[in-house]
mmCIF file as Biopython writes it, N, C-alpha, C and O atoms, coordinates in Angstrom:
data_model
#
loop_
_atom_site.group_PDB
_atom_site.id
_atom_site.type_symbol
_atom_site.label_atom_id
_atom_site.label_alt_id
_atom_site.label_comp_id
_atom_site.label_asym_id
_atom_site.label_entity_id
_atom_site.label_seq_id
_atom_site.pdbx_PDB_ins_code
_atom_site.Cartn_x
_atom_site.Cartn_y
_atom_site.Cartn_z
_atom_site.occupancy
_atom_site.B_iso_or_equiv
_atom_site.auth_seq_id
_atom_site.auth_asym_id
_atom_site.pdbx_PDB_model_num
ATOM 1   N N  . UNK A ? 1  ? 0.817  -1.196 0.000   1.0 0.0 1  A 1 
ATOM 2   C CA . UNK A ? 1  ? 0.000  0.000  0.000   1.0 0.0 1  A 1 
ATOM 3   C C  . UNK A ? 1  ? 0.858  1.257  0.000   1.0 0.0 1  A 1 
ATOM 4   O O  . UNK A ? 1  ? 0.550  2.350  -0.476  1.0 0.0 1  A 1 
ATOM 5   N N  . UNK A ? 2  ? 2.360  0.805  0.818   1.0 0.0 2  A 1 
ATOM 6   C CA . UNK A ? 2  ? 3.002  2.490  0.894   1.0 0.0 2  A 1 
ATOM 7   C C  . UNK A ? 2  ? 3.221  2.662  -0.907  1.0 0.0 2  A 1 
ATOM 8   O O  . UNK A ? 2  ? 2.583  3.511  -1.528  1.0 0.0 2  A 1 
ATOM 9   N N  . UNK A ? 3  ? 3.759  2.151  -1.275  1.0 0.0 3  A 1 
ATOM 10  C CA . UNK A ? 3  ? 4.380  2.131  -2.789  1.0 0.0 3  A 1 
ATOM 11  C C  . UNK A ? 3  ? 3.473  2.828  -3.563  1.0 0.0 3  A 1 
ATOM 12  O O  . UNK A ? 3  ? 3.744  3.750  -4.332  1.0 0.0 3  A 1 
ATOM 13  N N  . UNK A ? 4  ? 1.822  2.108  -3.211  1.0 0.0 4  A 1 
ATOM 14  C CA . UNK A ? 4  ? 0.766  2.725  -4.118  1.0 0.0 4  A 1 
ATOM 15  C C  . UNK A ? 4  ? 0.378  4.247  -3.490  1.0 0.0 4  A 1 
ATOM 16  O O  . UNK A ? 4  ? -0.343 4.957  -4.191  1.0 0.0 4  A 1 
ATOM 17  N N  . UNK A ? 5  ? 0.904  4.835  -1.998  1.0 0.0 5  A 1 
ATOM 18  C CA . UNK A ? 5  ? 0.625  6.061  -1.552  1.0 0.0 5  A 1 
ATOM 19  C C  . UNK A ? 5  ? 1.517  7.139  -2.759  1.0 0.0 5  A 1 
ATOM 20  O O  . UNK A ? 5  ? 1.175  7.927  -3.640  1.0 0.0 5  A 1 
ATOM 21  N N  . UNK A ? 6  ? 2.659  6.694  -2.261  1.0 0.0 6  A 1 
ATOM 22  C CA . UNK A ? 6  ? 3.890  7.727  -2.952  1.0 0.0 6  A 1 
ATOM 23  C C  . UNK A ? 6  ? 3.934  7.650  -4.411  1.0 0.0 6  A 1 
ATOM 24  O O  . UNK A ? 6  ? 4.361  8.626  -5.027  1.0 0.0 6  A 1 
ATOM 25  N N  . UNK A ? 7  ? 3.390  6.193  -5.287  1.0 0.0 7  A 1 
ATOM 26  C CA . UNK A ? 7  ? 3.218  6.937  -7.150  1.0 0.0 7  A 1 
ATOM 27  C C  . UNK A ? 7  ? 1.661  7.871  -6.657  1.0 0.0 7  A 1 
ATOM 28  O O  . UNK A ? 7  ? 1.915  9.067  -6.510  1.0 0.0 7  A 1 
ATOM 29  N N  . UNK A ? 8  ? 0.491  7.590  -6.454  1.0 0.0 8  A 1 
ATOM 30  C CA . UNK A ? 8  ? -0.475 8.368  -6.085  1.0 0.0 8  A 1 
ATOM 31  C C  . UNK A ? 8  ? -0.146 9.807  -6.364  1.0 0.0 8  A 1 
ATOM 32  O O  . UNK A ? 8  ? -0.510 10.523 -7.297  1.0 0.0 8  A 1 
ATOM 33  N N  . UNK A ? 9  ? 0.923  10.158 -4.944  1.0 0.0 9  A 1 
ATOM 34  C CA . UNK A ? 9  ? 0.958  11.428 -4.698  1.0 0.0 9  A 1 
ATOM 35  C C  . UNK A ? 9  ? 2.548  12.420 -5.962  1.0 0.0 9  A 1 
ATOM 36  O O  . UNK A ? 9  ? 2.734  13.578 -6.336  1.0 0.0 9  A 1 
ATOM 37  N N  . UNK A ? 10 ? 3.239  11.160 -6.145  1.0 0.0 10 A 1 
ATOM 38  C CA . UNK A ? 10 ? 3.940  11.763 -7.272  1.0 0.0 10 A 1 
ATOM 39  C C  . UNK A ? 10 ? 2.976  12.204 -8.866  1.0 0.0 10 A 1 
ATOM 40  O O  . UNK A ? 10 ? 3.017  13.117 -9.690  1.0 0.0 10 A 1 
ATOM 41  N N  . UNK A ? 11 ? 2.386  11.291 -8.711  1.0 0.0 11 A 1 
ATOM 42  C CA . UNK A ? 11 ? 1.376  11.088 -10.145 1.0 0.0 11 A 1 
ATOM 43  C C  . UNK A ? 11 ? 0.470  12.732 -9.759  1.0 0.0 11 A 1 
ATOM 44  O O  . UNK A ? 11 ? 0.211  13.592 -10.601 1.0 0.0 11 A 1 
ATOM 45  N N  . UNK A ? 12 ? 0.293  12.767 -8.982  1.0 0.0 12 A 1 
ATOM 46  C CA . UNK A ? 12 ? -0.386 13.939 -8.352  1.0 0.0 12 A 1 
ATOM 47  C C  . UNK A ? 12 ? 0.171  15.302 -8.599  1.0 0.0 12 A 1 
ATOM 48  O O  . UNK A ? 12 ? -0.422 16.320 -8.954  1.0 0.0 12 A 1 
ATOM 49  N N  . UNK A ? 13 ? 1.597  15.086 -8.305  1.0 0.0 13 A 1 
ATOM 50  C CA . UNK A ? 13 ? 2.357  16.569 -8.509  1.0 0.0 13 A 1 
ATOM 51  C C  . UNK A ? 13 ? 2.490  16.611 -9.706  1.0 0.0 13 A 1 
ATOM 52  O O  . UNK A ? 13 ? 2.442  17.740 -10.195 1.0 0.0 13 A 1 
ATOM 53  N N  . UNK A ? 14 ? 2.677  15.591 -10.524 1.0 0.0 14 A 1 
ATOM 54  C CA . UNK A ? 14 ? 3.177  15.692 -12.073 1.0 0.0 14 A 1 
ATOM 55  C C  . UNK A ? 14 ? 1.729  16.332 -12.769 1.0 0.0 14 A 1 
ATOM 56  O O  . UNK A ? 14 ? 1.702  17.371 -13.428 1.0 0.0 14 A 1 
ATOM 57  N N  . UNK A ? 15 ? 0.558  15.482 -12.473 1.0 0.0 15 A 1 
ATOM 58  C CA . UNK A ? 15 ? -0.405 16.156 -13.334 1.0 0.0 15 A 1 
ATOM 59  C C  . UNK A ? 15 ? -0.634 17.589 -12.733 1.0 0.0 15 A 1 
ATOM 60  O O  . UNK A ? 15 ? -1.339 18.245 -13.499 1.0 0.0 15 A 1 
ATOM 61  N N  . UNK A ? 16 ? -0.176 18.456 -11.337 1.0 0.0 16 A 1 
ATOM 62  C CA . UNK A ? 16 ? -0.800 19.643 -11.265 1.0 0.0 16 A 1 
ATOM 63  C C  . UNK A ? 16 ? 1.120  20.370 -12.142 1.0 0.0 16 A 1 
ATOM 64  O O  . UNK A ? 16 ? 1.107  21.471 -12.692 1.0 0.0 16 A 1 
ATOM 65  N N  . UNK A ? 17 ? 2.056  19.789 -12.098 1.0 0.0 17 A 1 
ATOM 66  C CA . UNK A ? 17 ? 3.001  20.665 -12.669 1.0 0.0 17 A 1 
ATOM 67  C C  . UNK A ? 17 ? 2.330  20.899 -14.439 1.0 0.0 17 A 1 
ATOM 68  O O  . UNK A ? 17 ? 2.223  21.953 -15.065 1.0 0.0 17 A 1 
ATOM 69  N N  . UNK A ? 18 ? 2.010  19.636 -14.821 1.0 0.0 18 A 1 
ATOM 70  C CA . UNK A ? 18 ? 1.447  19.537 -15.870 1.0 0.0 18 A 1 
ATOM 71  C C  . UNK A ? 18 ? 0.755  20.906 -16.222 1.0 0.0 18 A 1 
ATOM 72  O O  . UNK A ? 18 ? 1.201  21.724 -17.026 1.0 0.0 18 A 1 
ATOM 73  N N  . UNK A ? 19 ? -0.641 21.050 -15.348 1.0 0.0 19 A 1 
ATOM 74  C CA . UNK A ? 19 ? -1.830 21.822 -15.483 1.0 0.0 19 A 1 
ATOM 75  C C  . UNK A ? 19 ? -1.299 23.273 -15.477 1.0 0.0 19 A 1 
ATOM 76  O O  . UNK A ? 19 ? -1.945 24.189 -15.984 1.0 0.0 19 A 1 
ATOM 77  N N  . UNK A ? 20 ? -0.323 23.416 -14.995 1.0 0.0 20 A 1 
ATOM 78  C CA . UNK A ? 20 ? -0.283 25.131 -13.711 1.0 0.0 20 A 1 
ATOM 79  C C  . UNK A ? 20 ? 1.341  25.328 -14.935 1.0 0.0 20 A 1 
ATOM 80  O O  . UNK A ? 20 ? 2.079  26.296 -14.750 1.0 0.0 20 A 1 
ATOM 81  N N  . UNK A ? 21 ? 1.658  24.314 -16.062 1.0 0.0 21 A 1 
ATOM 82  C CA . UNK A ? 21 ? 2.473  24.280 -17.246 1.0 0.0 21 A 1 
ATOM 83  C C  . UNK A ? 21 ? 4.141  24.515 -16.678 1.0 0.0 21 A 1 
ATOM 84  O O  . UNK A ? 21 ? 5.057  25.020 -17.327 1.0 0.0 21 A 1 
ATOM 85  N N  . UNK A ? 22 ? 4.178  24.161 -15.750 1.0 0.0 22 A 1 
ATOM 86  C CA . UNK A ? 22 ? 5.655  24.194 -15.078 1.0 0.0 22 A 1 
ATOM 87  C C  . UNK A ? 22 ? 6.525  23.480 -15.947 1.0 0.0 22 A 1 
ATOM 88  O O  . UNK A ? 22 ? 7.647  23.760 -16.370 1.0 0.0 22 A 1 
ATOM 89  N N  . UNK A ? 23 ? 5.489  22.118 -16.199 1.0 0.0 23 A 1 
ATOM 90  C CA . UNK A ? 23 ? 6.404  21.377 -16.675 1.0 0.0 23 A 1 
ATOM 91  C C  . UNK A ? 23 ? 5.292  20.965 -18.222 1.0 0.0 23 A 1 
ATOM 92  O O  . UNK A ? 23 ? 4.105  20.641 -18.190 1.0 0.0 23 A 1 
ATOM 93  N N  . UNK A ? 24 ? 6.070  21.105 -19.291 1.0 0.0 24 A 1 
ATOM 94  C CA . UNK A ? 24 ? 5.661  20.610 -20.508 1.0 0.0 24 A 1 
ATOM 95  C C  . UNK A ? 24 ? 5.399  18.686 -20.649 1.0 0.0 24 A 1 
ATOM 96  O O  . UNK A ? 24 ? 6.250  17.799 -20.587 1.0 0.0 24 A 1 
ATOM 97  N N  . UNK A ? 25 ? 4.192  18.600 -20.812 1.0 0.0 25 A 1 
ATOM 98  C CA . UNK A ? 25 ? 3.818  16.789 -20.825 1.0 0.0 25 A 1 
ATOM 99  C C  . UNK A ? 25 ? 4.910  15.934 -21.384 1.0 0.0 25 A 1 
ATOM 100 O O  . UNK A ? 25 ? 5.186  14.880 -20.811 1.0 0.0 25 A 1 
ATOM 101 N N  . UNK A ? 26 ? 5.549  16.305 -22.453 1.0 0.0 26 A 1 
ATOM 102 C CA . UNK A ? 26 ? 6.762  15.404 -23.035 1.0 0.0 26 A 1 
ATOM 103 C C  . UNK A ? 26 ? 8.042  15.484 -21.418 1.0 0.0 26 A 1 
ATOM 104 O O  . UNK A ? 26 ? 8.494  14.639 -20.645 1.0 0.0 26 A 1 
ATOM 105 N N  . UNK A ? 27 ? 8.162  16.740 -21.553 1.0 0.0 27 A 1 
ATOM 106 C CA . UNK A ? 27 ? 9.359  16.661 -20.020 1.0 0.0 27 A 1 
ATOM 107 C C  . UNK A ? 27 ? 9.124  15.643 -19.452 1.0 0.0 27 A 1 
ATOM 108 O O  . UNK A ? 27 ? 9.753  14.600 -19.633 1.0 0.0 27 A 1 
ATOM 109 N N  . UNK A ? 28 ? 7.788  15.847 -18.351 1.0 0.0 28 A 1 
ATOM 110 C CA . UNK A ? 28 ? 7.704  14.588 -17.673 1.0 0.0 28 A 1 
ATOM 111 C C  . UNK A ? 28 ? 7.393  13.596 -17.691 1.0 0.0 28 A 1 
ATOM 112 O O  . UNK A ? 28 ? 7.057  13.042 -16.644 1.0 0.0 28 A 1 
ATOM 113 N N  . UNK A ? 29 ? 7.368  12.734 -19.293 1.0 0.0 29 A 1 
ATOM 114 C CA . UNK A ? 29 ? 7.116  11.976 -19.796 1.0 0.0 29 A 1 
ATOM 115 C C  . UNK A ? 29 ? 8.183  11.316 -19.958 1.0 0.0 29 A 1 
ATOM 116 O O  . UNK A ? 29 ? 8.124  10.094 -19.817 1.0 0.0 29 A 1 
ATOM 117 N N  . UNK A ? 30 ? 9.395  11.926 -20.286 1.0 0.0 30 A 1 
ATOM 118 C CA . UNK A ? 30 ? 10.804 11.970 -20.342 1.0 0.0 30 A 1 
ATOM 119 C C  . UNK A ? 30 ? 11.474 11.407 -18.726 1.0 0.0 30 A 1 
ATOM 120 O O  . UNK A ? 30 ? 12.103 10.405 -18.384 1.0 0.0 30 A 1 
ATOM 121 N N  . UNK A ? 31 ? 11.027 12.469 -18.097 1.0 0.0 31 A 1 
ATOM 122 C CA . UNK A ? 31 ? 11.407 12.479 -16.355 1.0 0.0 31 A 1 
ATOM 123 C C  . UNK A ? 31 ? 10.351 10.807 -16.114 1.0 0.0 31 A 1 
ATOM 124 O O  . UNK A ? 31 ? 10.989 9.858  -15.658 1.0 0.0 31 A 1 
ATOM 125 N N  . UNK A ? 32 ? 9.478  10.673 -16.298 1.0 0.0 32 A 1 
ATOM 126 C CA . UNK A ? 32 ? 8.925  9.348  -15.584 1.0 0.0 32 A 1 
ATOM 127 C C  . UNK A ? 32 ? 9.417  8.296  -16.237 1.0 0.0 32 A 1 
ATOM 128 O O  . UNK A ? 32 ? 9.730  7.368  -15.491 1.0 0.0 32 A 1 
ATOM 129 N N  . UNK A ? 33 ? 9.691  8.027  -18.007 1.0 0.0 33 A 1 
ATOM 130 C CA . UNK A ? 33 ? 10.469 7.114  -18.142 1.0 0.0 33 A 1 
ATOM 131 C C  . UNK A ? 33 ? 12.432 6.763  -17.074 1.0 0.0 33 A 1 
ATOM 132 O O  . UNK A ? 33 ? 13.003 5.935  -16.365 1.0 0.0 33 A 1 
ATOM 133 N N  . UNK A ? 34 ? 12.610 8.036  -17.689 1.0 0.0 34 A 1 
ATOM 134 C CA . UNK A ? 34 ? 13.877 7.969  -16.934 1.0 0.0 34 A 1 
ATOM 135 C C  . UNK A ? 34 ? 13.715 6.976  -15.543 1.0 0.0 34 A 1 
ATOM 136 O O  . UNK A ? 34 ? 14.243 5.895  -15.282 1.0 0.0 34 A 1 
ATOM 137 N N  . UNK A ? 35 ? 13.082 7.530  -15.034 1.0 0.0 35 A 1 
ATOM 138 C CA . UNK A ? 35 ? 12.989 7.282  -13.395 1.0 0.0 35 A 1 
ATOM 139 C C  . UNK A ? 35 ? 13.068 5.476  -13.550 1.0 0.0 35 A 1 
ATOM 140 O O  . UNK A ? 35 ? 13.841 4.729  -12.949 1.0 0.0 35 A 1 
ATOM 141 N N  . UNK A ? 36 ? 11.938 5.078  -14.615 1.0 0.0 36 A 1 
ATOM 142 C CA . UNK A ? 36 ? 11.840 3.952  -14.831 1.0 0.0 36 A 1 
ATOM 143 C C  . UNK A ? 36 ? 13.111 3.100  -14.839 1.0 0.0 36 A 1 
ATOM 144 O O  . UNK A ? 36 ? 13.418 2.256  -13.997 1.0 0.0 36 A 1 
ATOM 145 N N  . UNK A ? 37 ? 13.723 3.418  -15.806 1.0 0.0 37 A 1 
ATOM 146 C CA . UNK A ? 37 ? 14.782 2.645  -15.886 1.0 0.0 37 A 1 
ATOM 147 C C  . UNK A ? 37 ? 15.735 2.760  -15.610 1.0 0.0 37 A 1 
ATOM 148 O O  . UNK A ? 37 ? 16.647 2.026  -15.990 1.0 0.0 37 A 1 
ATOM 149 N N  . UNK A ? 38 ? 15.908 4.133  -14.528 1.0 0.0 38 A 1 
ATOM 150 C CA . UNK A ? 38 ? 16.839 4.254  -13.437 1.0 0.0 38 A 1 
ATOM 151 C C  . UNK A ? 38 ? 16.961 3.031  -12.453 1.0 0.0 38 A 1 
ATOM 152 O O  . UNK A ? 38 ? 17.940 2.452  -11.984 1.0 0.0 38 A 1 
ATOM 153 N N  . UNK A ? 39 ? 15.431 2.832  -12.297 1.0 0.0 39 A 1 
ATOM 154 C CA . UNK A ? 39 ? 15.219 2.026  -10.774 1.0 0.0 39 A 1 
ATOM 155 C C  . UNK A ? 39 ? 15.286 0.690  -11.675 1.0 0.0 39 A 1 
ATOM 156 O O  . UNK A ? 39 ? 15.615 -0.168 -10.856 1.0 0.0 39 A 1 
ATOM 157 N N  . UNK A ? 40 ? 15.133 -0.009 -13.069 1.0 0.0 40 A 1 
ATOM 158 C CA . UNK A ? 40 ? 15.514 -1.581 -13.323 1.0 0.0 40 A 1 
ATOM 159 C C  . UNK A ? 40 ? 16.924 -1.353 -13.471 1.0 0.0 40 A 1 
ATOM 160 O O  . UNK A ? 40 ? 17.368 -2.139 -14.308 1.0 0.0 40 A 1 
ATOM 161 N N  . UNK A ? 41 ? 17.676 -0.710 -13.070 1.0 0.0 41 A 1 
ATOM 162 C CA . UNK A ? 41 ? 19.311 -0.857 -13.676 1.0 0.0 41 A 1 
ATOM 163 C C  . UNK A ? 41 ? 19.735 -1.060 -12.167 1.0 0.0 41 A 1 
ATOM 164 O O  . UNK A ? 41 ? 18.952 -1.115 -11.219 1.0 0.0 41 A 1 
ATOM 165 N N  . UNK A ? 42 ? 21.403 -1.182 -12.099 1.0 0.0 42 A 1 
ATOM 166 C CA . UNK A ? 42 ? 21.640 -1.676 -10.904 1.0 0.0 42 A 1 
ATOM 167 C C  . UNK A ? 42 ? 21.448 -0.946 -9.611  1.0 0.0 42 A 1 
ATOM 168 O O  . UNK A ? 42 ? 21.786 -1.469 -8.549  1.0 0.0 42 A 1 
ATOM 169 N N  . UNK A ? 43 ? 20.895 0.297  -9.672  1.0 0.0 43 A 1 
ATOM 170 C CA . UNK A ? 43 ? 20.739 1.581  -8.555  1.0 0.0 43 A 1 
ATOM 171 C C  . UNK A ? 43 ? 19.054 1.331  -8.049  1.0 0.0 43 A 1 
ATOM 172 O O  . UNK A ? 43 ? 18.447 2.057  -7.262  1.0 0.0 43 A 1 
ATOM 173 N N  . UNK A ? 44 ? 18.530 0.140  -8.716  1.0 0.0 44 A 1 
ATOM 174 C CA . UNK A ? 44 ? 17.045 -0.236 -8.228  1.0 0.0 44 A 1 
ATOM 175 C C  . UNK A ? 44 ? 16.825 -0.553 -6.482  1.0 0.0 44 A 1 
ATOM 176 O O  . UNK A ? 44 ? 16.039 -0.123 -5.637  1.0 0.0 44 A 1 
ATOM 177 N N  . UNK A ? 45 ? 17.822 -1.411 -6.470  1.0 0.0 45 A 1 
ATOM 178 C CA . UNK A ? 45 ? 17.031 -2.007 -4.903  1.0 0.0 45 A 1 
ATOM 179 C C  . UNK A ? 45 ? 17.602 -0.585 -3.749  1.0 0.0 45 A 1 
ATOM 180 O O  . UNK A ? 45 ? 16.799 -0.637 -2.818  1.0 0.0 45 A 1 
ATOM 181 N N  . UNK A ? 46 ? 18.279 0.203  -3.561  1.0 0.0 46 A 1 
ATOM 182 C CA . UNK A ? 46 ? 18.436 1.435  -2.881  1.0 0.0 46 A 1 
ATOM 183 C C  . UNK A ? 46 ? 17.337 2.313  -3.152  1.0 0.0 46 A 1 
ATOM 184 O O  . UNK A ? 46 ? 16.848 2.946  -2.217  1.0 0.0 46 A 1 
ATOM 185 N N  . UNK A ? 47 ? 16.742 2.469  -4.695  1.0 0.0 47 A 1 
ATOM 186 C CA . UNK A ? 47 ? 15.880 3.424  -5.183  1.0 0.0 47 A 1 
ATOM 187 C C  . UNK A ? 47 ? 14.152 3.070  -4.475  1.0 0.0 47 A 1 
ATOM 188 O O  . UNK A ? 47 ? 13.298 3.912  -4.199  1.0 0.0 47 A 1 
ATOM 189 N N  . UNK A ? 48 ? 14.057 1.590  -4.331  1.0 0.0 48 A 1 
ATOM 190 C CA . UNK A ? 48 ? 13.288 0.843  -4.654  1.0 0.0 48 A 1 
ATOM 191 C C  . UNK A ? 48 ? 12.844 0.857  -2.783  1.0 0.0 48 A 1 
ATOM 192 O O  . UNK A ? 48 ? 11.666 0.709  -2.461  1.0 0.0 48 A 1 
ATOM 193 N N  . UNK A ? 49 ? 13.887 1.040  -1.765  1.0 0.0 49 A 1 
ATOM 194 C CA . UNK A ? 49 ? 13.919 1.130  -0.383  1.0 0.0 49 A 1 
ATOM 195 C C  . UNK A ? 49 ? 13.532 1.794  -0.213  1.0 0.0 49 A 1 
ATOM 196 O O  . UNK A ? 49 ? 12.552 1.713  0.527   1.0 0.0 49 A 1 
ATOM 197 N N  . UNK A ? 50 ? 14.062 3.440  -0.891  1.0 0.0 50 A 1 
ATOM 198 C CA . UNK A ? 50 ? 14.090 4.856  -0.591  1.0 0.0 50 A 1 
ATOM 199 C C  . UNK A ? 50 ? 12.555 5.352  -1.088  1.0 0.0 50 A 1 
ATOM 200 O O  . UNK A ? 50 ? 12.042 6.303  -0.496  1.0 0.0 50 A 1 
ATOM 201 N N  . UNK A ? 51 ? 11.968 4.811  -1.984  1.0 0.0 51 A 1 
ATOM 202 C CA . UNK A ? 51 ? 10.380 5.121  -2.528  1.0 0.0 51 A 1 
ATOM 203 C C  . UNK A ? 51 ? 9.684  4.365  -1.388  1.0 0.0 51 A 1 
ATOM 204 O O  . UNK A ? 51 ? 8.716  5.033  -1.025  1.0 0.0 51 A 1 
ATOM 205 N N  . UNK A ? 52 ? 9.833  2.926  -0.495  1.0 0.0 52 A 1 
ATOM 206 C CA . UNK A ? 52 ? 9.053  2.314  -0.001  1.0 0.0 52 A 1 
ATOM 207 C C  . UNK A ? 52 ? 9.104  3.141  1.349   1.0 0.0 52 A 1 
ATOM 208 O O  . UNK A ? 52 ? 8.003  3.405  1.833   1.0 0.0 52 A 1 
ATOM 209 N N  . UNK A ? 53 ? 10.281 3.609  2.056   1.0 0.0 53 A 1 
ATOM 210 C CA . UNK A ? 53 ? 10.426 4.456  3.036   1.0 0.0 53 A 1 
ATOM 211 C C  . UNK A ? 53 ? 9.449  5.495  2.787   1.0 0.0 53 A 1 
ATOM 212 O O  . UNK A ? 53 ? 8.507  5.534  3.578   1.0 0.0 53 A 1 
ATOM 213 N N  . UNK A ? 54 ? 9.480  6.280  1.920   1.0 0.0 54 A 1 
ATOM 214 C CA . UNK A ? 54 ? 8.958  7.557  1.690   1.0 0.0 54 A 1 
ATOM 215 C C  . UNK A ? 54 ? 7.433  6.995  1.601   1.0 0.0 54 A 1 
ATOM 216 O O  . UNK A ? 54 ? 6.704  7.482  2.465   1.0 0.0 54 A 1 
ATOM 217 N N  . UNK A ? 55 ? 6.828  6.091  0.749   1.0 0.0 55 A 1 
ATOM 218 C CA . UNK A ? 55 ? 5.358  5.565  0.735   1.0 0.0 55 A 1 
ATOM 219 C C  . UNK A ? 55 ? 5.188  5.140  1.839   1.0 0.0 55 A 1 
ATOM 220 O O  . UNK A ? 55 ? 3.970  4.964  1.864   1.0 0.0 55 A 1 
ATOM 221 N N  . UNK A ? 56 ? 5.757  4.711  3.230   1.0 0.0 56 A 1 
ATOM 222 C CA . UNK A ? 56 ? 5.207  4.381  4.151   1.0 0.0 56 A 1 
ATOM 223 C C  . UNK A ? 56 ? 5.022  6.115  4.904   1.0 0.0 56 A 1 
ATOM 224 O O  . UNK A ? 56 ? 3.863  6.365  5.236   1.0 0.0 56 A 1 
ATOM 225 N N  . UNK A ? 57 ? 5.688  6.838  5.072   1.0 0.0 57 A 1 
ATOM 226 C CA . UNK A ? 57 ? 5.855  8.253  5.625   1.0 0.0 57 A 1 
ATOM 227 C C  . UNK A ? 57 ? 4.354  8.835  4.913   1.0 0.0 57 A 1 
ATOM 228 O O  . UNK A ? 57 ? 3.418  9.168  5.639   1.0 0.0 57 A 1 
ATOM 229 N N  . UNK A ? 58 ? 4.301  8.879  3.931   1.0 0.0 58 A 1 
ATOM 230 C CA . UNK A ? 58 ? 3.176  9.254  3.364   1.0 0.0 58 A 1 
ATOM 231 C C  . UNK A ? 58 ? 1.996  8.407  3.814   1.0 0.0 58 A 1 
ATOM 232 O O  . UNK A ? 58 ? 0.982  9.008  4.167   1.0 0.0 58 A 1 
ATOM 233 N N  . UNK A ? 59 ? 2.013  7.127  3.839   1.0 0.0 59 A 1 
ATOM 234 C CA . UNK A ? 59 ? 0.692  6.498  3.867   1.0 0.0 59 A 1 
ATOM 235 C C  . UNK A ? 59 ? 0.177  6.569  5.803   1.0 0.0 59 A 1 
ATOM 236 O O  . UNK A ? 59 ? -0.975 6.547  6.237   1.0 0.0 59 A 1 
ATOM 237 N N  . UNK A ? 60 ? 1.357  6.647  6.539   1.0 0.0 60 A 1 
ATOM 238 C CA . UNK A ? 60 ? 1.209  7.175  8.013   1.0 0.0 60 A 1 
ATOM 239 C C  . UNK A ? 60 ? 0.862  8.378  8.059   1.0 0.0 60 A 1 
ATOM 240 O O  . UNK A ? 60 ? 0.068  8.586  8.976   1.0 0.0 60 A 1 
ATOM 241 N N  . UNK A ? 61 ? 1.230  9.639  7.203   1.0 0.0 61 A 1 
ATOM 242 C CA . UNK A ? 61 ? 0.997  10.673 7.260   1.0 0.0 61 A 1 
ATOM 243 C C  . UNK A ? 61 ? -0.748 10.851 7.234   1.0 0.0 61 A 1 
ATOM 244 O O  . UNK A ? 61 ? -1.475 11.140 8.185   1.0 0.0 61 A 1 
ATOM 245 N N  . UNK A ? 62 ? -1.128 10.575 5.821   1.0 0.0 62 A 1 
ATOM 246 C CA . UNK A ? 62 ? -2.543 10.223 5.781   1.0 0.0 62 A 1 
ATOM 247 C C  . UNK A ? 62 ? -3.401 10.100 6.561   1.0 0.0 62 A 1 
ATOM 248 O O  . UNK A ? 62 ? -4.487 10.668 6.670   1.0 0.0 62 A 1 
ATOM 249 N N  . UNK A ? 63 ? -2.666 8.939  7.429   1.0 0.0 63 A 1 
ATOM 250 C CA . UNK A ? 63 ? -3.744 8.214  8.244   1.0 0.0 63 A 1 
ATOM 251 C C  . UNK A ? 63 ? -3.872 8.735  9.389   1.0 0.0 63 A 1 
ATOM 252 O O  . UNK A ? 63 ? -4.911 8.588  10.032  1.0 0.0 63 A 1 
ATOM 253 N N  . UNK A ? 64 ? -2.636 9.570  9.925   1.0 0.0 64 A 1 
ATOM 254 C CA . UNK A ? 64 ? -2.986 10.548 10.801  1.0 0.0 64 A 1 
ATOM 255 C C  . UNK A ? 64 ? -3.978 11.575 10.783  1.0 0.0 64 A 1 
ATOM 256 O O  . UNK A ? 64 ? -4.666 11.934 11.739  1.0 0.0 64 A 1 
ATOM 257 N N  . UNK A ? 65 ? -3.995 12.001 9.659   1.0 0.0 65 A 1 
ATOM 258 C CA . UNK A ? 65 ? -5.052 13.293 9.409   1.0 0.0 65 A 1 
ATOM 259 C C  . UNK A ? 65 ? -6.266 12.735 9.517   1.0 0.0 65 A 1 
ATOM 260 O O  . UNK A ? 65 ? -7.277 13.426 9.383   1.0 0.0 65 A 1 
#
């Protein structure tokens, strides 16, 4: 569930950078592949900790409110 908090809330910032045109749709289309195959290459299982850390922080955060 943390994993599915933190894409949620990334997916979240990308579509309002999207909207509010910070960021042009190809950019972060660019930026979310990247990310992709940042995390299957050998820098995955650190990347892969560091998103599950952060999705649990978020999904506690939540549940506090």
């Amino acid at each position: 569930m943390s994993l599915l908090a933190i894409a949620v809330v990334l997916g979240a910032l990308i579509a309002l950078f999207v909207k509010a045109k910070w960021v042009r749709p190809m950019s972060g289309l660019v930026c979310i592949l990247f990310g992709v195959l940042l995390a299957a290459g050998p820098a995955g299982p650190p990347i892969q900790s560091a998103v599950l850390q952060a999705g649990i922080w978020v999904d506690q955060s939540l549940a506090n409110l």
